[in-house]
N, C-alpha and C positions, 0 to 999 in steps of 0.2 A: 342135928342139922344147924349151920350158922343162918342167921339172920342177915339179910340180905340190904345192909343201909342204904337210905335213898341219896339219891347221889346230891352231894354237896353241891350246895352252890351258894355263890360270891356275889354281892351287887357290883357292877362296875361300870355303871354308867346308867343317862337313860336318852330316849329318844326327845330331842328339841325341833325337829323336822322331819318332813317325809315329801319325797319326791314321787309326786305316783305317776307320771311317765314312763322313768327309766326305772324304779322299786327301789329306790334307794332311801335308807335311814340314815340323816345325821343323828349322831351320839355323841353327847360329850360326858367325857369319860371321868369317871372319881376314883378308877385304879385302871393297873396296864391289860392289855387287851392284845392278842399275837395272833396272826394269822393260824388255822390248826386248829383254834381253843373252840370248845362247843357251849355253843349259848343259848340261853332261853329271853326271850321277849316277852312281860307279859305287861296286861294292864286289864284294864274293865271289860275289854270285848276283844283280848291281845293274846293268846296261849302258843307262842311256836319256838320250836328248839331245829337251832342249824348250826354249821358248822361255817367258823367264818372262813371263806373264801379268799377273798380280797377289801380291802378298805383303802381306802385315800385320806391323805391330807391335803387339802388346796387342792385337787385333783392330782396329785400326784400321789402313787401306789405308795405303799411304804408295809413293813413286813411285821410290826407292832408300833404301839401306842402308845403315852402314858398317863397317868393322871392329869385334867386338865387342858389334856387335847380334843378336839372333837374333830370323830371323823366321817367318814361317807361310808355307808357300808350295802352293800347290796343285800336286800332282805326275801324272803323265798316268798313272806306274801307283805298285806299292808300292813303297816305299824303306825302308831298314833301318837303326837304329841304326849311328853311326860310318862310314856309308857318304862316301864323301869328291864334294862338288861342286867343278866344273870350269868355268870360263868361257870358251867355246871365242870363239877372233875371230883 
């Protein structure tokens, strides 16, 4: 029976804001990031993996990201300053 590896993941970014009104995380980002990509969140009190939806730049949509940019992303619950994001695949 093969062994079953844990699914990889990528640092590419981390949380420098959070919006808790609307649930939104600013991220800015140390590699590319595309709508589609499944991500984990975590940090000291942070464990959540979603699937990004939609993110913005300057409030406008845009469908990836790249190094360097920081975007707005809707998050499924709260995220915390400095909390580090994951690119699982």
């Amino acid at each position: 029976m093969e062994e079953v590896a844990p699914e990889e993941k990528k640092l590419v970014g981390k949380v420098t804001h959070y919006f808790t009104k609307i649930g939104v995380g600013v991220i800015e980002l140390s590699d590319e990031l595309k709508v589609g990509d499944r991500i984990s969140i975590e940090g000291a009190t942070t464990n959540i993996q979603q699937t990004v939806e939609s993110m913005e730049i300057e409030h406008k949509a845009v469908q990836s990201a790249s190094a360097g940019q920081s975007i707005g992303l809707k998050v499924v619950q709260r995220v915390r300053e400095g909390d580090l994001v994951y690119k699982l695949g």
